[in-house]
Biotite code that builds the C-alpha atoms (Angstrom):
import biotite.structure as struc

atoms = struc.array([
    struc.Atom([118.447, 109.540, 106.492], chain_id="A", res_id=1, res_name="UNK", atom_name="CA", element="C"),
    struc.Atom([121.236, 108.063, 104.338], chain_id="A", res_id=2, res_name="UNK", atom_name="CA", element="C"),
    struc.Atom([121.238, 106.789, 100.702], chain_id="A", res_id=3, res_name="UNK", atom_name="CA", element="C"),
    struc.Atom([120.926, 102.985, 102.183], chain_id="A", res_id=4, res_name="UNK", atom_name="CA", element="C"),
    struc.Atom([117.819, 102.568, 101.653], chain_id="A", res_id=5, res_name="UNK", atom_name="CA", element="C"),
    struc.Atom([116.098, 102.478, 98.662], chain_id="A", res_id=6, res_name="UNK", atom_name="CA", element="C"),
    struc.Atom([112.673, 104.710, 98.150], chain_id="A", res_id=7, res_name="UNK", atom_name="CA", element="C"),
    struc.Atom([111.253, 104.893, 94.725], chain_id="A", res_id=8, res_name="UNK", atom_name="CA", element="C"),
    struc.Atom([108.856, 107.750, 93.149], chain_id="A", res_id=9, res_name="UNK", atom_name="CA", element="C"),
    struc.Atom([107.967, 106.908, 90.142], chain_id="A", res_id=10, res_name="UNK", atom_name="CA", element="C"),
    struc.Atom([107.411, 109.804, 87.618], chain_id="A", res_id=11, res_name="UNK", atom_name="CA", element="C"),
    struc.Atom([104.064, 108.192, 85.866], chain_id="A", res_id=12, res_name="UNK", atom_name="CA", element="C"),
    struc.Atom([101.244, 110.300, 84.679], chain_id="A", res_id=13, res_name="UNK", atom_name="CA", element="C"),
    struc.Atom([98.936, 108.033, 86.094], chain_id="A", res_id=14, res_name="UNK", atom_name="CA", element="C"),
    struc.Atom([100.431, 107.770, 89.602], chain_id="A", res_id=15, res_name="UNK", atom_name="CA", element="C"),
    struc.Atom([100.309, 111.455, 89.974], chain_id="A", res_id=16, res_name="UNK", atom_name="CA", element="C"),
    struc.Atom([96.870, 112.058, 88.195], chain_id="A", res_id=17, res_name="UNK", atom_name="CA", element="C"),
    struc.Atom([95.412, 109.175, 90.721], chain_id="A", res_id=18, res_name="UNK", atom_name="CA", element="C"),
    struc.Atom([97.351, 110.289, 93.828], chain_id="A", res_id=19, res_name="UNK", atom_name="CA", element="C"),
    struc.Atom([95.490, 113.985, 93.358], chain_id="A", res_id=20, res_name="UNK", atom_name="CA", element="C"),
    struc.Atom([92.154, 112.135, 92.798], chain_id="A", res_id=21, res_name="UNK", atom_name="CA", element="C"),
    struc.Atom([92.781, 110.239, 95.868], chain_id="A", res_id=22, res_name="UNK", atom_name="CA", element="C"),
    struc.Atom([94.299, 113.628, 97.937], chain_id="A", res_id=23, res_name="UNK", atom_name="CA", element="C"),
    struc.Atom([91.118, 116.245, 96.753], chain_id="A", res_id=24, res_name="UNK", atom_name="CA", element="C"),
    struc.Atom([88.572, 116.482, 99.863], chain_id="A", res_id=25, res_name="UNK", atom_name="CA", element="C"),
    struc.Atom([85.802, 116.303, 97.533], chain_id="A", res_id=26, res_name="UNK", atom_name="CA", element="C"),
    struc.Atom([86.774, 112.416, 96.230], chain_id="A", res_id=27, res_name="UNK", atom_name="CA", element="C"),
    struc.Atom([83.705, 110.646, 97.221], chain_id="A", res_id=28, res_name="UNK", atom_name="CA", element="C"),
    struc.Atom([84.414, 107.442, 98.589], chain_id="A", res_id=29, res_name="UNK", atom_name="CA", element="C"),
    struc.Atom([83.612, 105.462, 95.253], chain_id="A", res_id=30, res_name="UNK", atom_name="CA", element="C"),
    struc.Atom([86.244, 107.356, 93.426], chain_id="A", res_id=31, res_name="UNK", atom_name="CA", element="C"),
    struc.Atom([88.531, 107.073, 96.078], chain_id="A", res_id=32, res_name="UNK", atom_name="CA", element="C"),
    struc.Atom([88.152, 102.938, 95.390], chain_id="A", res_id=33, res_name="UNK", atom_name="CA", element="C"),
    struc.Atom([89.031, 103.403, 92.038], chain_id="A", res_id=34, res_name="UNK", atom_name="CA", element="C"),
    struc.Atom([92.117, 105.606, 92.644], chain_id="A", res_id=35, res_name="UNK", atom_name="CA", element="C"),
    struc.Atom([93.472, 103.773, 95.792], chain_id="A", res_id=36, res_name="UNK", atom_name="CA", element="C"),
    struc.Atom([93.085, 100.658, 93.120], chain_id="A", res_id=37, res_name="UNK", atom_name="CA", element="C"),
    struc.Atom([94.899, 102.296, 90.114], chain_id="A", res_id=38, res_name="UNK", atom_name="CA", element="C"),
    struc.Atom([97.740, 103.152, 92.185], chain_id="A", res_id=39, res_name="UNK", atom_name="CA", element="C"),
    struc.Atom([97.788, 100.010, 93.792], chain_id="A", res_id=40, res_name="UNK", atom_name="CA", element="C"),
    struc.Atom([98.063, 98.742, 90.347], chain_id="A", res_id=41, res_name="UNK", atom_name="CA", element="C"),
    struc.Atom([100.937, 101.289, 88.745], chain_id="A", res_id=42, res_name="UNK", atom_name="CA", element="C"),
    struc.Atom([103.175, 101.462, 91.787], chain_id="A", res_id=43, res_name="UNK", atom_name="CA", element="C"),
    struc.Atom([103.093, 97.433, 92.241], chain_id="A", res_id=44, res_name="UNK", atom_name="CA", element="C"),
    struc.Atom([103.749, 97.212, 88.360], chain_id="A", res_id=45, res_name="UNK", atom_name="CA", element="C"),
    struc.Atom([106.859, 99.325, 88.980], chain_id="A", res_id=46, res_name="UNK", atom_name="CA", element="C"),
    struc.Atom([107.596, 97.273, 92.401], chain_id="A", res_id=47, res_name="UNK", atom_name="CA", element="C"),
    struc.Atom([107.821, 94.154, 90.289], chain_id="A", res_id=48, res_name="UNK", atom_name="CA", element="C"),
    struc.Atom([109.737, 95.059, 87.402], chain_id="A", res_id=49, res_name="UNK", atom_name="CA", element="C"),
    struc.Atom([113.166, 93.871, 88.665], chain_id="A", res_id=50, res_name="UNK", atom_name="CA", element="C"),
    struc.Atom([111.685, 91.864, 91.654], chain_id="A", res_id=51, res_name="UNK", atom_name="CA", element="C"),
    struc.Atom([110.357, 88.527, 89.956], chain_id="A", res_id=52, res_name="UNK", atom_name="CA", element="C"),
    struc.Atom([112.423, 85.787, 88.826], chain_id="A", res_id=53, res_name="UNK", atom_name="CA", element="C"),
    struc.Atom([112.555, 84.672, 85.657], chain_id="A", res_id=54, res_name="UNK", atom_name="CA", element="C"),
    struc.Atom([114.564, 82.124, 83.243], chain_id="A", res_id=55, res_name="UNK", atom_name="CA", element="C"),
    struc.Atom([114.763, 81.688, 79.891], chain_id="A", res_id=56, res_name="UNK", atom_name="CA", element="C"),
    struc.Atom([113.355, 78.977, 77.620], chain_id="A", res_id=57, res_name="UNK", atom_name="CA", element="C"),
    struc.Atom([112.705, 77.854, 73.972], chain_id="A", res_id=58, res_name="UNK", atom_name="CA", element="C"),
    struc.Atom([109.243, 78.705, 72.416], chain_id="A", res_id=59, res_name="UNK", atom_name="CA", element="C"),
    struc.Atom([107.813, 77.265, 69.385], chain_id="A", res_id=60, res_name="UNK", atom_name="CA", element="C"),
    struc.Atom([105.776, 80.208, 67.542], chain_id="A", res_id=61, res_name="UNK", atom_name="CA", element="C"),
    struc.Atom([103.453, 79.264, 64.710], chain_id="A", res_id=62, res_name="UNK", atom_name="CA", element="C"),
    struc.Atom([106.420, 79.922, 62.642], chain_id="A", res_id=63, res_name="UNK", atom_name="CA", element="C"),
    struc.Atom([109.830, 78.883, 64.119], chain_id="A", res_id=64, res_name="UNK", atom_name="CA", element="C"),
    struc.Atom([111.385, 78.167, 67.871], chain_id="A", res_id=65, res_name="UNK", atom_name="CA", element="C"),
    struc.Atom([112.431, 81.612, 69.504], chain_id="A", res_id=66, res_name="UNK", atom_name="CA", element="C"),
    struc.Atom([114.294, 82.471, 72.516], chain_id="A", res_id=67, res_name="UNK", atom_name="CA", element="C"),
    struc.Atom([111.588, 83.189, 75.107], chain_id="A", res_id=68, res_name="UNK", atom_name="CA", element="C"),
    struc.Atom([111.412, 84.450, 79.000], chain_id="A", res_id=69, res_name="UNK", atom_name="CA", element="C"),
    struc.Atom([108.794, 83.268, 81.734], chain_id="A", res_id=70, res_name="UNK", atom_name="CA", element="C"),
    struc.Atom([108.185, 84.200, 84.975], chain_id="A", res_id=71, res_name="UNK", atom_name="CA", element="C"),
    struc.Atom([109.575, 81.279, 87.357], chain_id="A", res_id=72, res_name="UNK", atom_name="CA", element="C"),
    struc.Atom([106.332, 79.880, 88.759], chain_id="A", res_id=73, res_name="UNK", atom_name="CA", element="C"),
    struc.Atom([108.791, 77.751, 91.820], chain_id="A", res_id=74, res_name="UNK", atom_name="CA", element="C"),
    struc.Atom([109.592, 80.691, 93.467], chain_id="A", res_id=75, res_name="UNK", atom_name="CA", element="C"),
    struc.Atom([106.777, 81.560, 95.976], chain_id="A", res_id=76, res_name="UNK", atom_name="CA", element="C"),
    struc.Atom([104.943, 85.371, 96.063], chain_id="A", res_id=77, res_name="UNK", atom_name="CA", element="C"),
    struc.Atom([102.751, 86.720, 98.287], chain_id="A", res_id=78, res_name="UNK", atom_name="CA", element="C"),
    struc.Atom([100.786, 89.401, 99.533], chain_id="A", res_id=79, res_name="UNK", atom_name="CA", element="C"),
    struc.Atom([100.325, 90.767, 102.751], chain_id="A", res_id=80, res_name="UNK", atom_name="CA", element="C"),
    struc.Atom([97.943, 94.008, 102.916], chain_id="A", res_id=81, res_name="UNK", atom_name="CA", element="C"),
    struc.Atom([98.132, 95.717, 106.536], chain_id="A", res_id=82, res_name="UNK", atom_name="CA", element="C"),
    struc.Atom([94.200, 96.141, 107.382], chain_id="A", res_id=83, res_name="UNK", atom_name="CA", element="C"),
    struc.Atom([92.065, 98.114, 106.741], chain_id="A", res_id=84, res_name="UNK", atom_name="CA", element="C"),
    struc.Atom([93.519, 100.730, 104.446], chain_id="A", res_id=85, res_name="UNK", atom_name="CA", element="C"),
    struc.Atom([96.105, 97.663, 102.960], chain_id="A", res_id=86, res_name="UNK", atom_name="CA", element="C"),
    struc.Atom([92.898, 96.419, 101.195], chain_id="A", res_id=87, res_name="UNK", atom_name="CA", element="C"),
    struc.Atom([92.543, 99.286, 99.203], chain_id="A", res_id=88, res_name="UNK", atom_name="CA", element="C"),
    struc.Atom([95.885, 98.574, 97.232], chain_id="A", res_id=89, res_name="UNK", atom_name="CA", element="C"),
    struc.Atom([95.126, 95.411, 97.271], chain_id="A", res_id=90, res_name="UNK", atom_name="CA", element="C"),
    struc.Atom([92.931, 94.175, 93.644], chain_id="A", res_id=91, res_name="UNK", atom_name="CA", element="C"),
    struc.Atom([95.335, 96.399, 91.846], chain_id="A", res_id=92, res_name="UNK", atom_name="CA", element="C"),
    struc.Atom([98.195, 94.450, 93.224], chain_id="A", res_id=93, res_name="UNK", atom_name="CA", element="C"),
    struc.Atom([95.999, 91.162, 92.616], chain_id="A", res_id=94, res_name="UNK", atom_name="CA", element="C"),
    struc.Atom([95.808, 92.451, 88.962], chain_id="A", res_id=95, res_name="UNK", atom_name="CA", element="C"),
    struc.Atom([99.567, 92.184, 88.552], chain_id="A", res_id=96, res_name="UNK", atom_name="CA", element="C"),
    struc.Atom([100.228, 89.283, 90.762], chain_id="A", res_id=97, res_name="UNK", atom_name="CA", element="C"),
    struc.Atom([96.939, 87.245, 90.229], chain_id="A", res_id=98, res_name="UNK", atom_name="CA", element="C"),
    struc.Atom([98.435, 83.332, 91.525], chain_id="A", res_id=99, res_name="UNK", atom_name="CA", element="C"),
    struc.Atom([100.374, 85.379, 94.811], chain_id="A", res_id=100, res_name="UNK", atom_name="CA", element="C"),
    struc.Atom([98.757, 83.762, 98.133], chain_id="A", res_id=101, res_name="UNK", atom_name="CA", element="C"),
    struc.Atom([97.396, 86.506, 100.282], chain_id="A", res_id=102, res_name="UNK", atom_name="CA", element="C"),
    struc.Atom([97.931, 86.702, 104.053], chain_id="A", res_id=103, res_name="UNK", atom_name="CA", element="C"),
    struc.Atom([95.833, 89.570, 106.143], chain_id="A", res_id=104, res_name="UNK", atom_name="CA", element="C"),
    struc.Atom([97.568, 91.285, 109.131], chain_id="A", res_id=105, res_name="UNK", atom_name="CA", element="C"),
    struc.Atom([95.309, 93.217, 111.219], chain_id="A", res_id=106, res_name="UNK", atom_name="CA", element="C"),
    struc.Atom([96.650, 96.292, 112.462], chain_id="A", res_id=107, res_name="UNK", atom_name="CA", element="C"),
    struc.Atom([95.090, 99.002, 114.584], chain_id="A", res_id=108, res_name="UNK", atom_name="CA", element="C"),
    struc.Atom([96.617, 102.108, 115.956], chain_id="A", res_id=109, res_name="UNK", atom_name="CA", element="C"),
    struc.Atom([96.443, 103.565, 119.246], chain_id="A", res_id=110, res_name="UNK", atom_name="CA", element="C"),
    struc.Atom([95.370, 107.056, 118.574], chain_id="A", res_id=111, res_name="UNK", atom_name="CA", element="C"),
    struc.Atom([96.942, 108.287, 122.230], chain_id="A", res_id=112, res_name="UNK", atom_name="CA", element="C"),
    struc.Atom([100.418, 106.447, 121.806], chain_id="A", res_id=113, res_name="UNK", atom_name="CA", element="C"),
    struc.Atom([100.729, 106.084, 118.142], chain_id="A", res_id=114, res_name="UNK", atom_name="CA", element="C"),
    struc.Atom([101.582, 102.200, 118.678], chain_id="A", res_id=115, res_name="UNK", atom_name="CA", element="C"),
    struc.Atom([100.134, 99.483, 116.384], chain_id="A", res_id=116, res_name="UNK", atom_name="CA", element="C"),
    struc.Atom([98.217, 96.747, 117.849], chain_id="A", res_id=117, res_name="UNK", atom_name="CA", element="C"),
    struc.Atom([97.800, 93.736, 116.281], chain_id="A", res_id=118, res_name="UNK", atom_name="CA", element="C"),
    struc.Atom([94.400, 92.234, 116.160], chain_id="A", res_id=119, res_name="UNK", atom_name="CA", element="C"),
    struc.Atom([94.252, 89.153, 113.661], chain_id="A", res_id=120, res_name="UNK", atom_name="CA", element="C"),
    struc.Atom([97.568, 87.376, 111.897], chain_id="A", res_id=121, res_name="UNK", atom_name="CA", element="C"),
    struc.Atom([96.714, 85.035, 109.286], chain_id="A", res_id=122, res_name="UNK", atom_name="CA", element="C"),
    struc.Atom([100.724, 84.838, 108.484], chain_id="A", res_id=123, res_name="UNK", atom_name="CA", element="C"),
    struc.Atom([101.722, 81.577, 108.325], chain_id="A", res_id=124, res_name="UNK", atom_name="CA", element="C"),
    struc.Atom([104.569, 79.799, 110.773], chain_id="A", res_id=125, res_name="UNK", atom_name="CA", element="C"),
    struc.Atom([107.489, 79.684, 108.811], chain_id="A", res_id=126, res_name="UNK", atom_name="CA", element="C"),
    struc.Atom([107.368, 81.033, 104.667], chain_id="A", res_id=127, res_name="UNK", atom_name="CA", element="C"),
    struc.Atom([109.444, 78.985, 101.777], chain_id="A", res_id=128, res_name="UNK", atom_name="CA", element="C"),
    struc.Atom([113.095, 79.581, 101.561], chain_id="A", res_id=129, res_name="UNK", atom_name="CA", element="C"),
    struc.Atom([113.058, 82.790, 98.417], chain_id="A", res_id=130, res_name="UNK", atom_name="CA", element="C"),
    struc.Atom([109.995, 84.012, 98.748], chain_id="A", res_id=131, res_name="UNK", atom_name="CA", element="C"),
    struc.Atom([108.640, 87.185, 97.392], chain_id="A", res_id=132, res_name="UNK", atom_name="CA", element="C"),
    struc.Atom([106.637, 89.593, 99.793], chain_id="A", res_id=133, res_name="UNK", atom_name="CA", element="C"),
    struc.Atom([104.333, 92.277, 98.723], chain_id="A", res_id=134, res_name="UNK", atom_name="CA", element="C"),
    struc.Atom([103.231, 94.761, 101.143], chain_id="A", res_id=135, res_name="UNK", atom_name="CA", element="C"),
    struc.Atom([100.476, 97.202, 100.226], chain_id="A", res_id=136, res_name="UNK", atom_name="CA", element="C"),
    struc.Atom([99.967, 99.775, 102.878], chain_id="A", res_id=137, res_name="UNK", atom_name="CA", element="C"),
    struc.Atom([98.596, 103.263, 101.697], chain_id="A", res_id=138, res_name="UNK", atom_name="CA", element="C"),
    struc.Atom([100.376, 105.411, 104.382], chain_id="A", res_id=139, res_name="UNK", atom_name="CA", element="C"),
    struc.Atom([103.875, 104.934, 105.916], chain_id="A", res_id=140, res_name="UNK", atom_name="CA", element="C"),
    struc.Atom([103.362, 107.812, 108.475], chain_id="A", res_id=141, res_name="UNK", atom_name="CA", element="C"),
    struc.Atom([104.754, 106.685, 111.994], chain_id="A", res_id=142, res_name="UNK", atom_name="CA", element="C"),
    struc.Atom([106.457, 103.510, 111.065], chain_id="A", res_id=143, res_name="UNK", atom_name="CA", element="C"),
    struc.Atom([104.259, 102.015, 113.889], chain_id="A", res_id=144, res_name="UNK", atom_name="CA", element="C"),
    struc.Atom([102.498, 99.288, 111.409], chain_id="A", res_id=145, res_name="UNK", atom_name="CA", element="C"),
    struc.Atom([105.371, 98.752, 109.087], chain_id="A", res_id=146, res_name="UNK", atom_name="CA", element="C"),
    struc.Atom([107.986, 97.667, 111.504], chain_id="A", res_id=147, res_name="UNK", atom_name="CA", element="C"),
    struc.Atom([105.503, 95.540, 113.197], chain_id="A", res_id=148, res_name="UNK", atom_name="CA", element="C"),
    struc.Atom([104.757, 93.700, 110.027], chain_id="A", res_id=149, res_name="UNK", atom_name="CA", element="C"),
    struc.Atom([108.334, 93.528, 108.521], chain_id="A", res_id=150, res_name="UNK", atom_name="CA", element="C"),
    struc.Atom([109.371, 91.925, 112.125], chain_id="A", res_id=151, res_name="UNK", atom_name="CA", element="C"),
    struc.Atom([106.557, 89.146, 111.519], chain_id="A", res_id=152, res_name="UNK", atom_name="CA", element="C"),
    struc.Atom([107.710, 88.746, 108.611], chain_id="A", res_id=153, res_name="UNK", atom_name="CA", element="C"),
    struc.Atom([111.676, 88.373, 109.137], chain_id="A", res_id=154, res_name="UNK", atom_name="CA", element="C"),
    struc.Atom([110.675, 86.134, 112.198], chain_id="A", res_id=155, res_name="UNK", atom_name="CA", element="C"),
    struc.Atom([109.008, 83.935, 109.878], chain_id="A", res_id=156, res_name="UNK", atom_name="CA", element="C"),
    struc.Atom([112.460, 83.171, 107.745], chain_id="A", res_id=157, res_name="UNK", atom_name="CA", element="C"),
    struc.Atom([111.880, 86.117, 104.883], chain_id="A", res_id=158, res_name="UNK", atom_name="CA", element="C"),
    struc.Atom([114.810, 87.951, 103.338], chain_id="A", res_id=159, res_name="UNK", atom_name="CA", element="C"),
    struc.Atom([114.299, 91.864, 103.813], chain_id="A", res_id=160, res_name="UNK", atom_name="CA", element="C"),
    struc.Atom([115.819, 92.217, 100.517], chain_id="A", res_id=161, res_name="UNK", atom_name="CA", element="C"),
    struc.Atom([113.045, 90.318, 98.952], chain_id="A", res_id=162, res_name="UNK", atom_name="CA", element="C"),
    struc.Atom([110.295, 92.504, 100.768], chain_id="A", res_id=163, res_name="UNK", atom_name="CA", element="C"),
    struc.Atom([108.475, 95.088, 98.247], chain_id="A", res_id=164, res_name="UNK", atom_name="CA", element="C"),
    struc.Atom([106.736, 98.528, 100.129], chain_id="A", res_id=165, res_name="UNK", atom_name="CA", element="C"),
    struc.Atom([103.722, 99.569, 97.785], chain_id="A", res_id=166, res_name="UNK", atom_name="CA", element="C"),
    struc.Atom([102.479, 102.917, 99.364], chain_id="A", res_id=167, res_name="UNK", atom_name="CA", element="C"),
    struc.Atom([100.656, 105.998, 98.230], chain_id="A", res_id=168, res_name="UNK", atom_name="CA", element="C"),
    struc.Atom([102.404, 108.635, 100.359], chain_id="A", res_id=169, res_name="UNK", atom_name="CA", element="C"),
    struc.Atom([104.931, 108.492, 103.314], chain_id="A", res_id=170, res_name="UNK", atom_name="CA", element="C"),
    struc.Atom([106.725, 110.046, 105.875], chain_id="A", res_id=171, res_name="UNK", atom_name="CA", element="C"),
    struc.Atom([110.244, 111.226, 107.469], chain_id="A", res_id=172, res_name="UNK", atom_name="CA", element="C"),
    struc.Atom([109.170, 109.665, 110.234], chain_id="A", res_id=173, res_name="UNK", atom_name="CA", element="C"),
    struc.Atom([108.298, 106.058, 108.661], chain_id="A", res_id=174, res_name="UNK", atom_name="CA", element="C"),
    struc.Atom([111.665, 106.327, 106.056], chain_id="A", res_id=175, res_name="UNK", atom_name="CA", element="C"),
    struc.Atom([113.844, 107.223, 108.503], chain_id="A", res_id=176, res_name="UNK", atom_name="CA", element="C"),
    struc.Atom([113.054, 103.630, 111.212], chain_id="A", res_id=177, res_name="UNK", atom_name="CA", element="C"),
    struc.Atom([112.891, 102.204, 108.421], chain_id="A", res_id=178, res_name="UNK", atom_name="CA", element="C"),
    struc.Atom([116.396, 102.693, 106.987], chain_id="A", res_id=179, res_name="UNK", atom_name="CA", element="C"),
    struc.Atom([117.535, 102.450, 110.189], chain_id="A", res_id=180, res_name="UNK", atom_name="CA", element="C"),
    struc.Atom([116.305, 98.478, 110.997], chain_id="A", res_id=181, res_name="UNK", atom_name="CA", element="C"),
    struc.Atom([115.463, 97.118, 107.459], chain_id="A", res_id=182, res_name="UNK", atom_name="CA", element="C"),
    struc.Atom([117.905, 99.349, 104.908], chain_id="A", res_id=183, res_name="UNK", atom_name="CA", element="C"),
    struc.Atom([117.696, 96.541, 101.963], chain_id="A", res_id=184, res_name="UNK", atom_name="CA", element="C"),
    struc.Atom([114.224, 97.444, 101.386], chain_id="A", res_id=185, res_name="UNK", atom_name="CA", element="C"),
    struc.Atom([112.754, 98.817, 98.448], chain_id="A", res_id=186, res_name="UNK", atom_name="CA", element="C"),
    struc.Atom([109.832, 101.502, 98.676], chain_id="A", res_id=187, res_name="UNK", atom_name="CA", element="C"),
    struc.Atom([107.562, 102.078, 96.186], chain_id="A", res_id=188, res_name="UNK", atom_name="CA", element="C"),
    struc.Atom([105.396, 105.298, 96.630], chain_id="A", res_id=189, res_name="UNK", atom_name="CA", element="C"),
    struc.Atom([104.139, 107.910, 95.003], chain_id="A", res_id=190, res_name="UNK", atom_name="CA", element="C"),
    struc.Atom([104.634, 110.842, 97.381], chain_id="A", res_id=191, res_name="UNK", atom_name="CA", element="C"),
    struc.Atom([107.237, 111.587, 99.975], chain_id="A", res_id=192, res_name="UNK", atom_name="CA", element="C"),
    struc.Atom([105.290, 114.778, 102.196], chain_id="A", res_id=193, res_name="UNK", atom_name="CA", element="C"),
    struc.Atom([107.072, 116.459, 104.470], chain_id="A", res_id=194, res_name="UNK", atom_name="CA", element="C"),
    struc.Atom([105.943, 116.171, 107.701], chain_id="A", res_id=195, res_name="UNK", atom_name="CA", element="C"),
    struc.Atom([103.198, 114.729, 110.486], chain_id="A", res_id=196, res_name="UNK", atom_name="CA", element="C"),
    struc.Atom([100.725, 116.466, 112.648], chain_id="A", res_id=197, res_name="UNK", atom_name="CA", element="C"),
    struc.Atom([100.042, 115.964, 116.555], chain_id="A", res_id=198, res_name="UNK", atom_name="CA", element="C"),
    struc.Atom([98.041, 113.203, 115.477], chain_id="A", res_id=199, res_name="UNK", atom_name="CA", element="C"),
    struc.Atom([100.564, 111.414, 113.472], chain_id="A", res_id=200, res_name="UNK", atom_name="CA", element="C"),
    struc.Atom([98.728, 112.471, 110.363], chain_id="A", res_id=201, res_name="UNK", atom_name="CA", element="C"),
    struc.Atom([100.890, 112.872, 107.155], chain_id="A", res_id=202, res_name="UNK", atom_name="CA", element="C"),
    struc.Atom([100.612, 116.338, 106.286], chain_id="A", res_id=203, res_name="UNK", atom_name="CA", element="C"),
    struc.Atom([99.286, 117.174, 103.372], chain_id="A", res_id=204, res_name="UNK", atom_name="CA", element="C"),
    struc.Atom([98.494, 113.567, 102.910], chain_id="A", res_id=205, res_name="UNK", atom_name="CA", element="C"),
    struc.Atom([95.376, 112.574, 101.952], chain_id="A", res_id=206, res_name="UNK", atom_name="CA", element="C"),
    struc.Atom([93.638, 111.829, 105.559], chain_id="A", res_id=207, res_name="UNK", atom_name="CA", element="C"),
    struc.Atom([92.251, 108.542, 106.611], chain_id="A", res_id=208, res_name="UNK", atom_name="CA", element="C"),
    struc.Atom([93.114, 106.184, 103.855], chain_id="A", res_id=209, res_name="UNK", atom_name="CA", element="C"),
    struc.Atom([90.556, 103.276, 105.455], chain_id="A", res_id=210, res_name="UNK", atom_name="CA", element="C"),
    struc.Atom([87.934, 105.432, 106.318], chain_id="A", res_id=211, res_name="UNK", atom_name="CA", element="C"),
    struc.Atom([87.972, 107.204, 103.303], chain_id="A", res_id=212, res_name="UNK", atom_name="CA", element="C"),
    struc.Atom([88.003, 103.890, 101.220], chain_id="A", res_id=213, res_name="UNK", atom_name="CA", element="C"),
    struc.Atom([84.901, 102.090, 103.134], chain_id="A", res_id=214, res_name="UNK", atom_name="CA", element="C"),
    struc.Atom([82.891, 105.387, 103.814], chain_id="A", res_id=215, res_name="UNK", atom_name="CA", element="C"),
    struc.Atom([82.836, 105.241, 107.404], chain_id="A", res_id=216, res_name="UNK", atom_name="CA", element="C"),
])
């Protein structure tokens, strides 16, 4: 895999205290909510801190007029959580990015050939020239769901380089198809493990992020 594209691990406290909550067998499924939203939370804060546009205005304080900086509210962001296990990240992406629009793409994998089939698309047909995607998705493991949804996406007139990964743990496998069709993207994630099992399973991982999140 080459330097080209760009995979982030932030070195929080937080990340890591929630991404061993979330990893430990013995997480009951409530707990596992909370952690799946805290990271969703921390690693989207660090997604967005050179992501959103901004521009710079006057402000009057209660005291004087002061430089100030605002996010640009003309420039279009959005969420798109891969179902099921996308949800999870999702209300502590919300938290961050509470007036993004939020468009569901339902992804489920074939456990014989690994390949993602999608099952509902709520994307819409074409998205505004600039805007800013957010893609929660708690394991990059194959690649199967992630290049599915970042070709959607690119169909649909978005700019790879404005396309943010929020995940909790990935994958050689994943990284490496990645960098090799989409190499301006940014990654966000706070674990890279090593490797996958016959099942296409990250090893050590933390198992099945939707299951473990809805208790089924």
């Amino acid at each position: 895999m080459t330097s080209q594209l760009h995979v982030h691990v932030p070195p929080h406290p937080l990340i890591q205290h929630w991404l061993a909550v979330s990893r430990d067998r013995q997480t009951p499924s409530a707990l596992f909510r909370t952690a799946m939203t805290e990271l969703g939370r921390w690693l989207t804060y660090e997604a967005i801190r050179d992501w959103l546009p901004t521009f710079d205005t006057t402000i009057e304080t209660p005291l004087a007029p002061c430089a100030g900086t605002l996010v640009n509210p003309e420039i279009p962001v959005a969420v798109v959580p891969i179902l099921r296990a996308g949800l999870a990240l999702l209300d502590g992406a919300q938290a961050l990015l509470p007036l993004a629009k939020v468009y569901h793409l339902g992804l489920a994998r074939d456990e014989e050939t690994l390949e993602a089939n999608c099952y509902l698309n709520k994307l819409p047909e074409q998205f505004a020239p600039q805007t800013r995607i957010l893609i929660p998705e708690p394991m990059l493991a194959t690649g199967g769901s992630i290049i599915y949804t970042l070709g959607e996406l690119t169909k649909r007139g978005i700019n790879p380089e404005f396309i943010r990964i929020v995940s909790v743990v990935a994958a050689p496998p994943a990284l490496d198809k990645l960098n090799k069709q989409y190499s301006a993207l940014k990654i966000y994630t706070a674990c890279i493990d090593p490797e996958l099992n016959d099942r296409g399973f990250i090893v050590p991982g933390l198992g099945d992020a939707g299951d473990r999140t809805f208790g089924t």
